[in-house]
C-alpha positions in Angstrom: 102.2 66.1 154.4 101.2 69.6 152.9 101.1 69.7 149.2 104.5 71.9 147.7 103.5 74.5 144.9 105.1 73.4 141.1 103.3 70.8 139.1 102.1 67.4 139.2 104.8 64.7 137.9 107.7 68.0 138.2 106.7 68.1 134.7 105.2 71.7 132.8 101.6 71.6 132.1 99.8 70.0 129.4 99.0 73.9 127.8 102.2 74.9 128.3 103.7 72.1 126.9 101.2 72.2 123.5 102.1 76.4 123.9 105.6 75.9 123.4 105.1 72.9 120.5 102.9 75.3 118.4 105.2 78.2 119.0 108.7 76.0 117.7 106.2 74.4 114.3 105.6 78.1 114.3 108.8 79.3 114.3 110.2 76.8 111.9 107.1 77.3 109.0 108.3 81.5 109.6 111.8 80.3 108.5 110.8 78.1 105.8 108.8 80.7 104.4 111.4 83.5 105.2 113.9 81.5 103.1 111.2 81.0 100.1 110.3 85.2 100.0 114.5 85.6 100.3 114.7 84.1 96.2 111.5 84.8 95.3 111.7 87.7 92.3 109.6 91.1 92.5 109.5 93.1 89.4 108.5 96.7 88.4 108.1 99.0 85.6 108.1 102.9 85.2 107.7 104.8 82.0 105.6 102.4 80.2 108.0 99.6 80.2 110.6 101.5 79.6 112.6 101.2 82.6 112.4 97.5 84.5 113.8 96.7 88.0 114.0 93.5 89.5 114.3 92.9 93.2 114.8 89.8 95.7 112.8 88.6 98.7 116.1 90.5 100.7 115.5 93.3 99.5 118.2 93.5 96.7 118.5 94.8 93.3 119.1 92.0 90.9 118.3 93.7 87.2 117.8 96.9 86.2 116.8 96.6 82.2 116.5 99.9 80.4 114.5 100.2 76.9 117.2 102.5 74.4 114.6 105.1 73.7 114.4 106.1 77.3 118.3 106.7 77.5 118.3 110.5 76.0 121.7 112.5 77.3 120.1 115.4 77.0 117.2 113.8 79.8 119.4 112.4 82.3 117.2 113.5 85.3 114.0 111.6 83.7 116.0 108.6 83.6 117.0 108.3 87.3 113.7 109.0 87.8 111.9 106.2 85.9 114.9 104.1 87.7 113.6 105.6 91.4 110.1 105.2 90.7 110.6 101.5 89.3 113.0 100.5 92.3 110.6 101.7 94.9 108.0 100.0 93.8 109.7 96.6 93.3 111.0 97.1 96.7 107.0 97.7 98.2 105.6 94.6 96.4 108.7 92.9 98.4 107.4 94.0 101.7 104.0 93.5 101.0 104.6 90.1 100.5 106.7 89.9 103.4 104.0 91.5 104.9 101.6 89.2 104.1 103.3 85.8 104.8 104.1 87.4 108.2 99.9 88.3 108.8 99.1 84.5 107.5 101.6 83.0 110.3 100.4 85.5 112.7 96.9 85.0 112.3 96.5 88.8 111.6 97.5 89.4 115.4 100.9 92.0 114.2 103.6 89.3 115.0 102.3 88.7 118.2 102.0 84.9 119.7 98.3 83.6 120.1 99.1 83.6 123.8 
């Protein structure tokens, strides 16, 4: 009797079986460290310290902390500014290290799967 196409045993292949285990450990050390970035704290300071912003691992404001000598009524616009300039930042040193901890479970290969 002629041999049908498929696999030996009906059963997926011994890669394919170690692909799919590597890419659900995978999957589950990406959450693990998703949840760890979500509450981890990113803070940034404009105007000398003057203005401080503090941002979550989402992506959220948390604190905003203002020195008094930087609140001058007659200087509003500087003010939003430092607030701006602090924000931004806090919110780039959140995606860099989301960034990162995506490039160390990646392997560097831009979210891609090793396969």
């Amino acid at each position: 009797m002629a041999k049908r196409g498929g696999f030996p045993g009906g059963g997926m292949p011994g890669n394919m079986n170690n692909l799919m285990k590597q890419a659900q450990r995978m999957q589950r050390q990406m959450e693990e460290s998703q949840k760890e970035l979500e509450v981890k704290e990113f803070v940034a300071k404009a105007g000398g310290g003057a203005v401080e912003v503090t941002v979550t691992g989402k992506k959220e404001i948390t604190k905003v902390k203002l020195s008094e000598e930087v609140v001058d009524p007659d200087d509003i616009e500087m003010l939003e500014d430092l607030v701006m300039a602090a924000a931004n930042e806090a919110l780039r040193m959140a995606e860099d290290a989301s960034a990162e901890m995506m490039n160390k479970m990646t392997g560097g290969l831009g979210g891609g799967f090793p396969f």
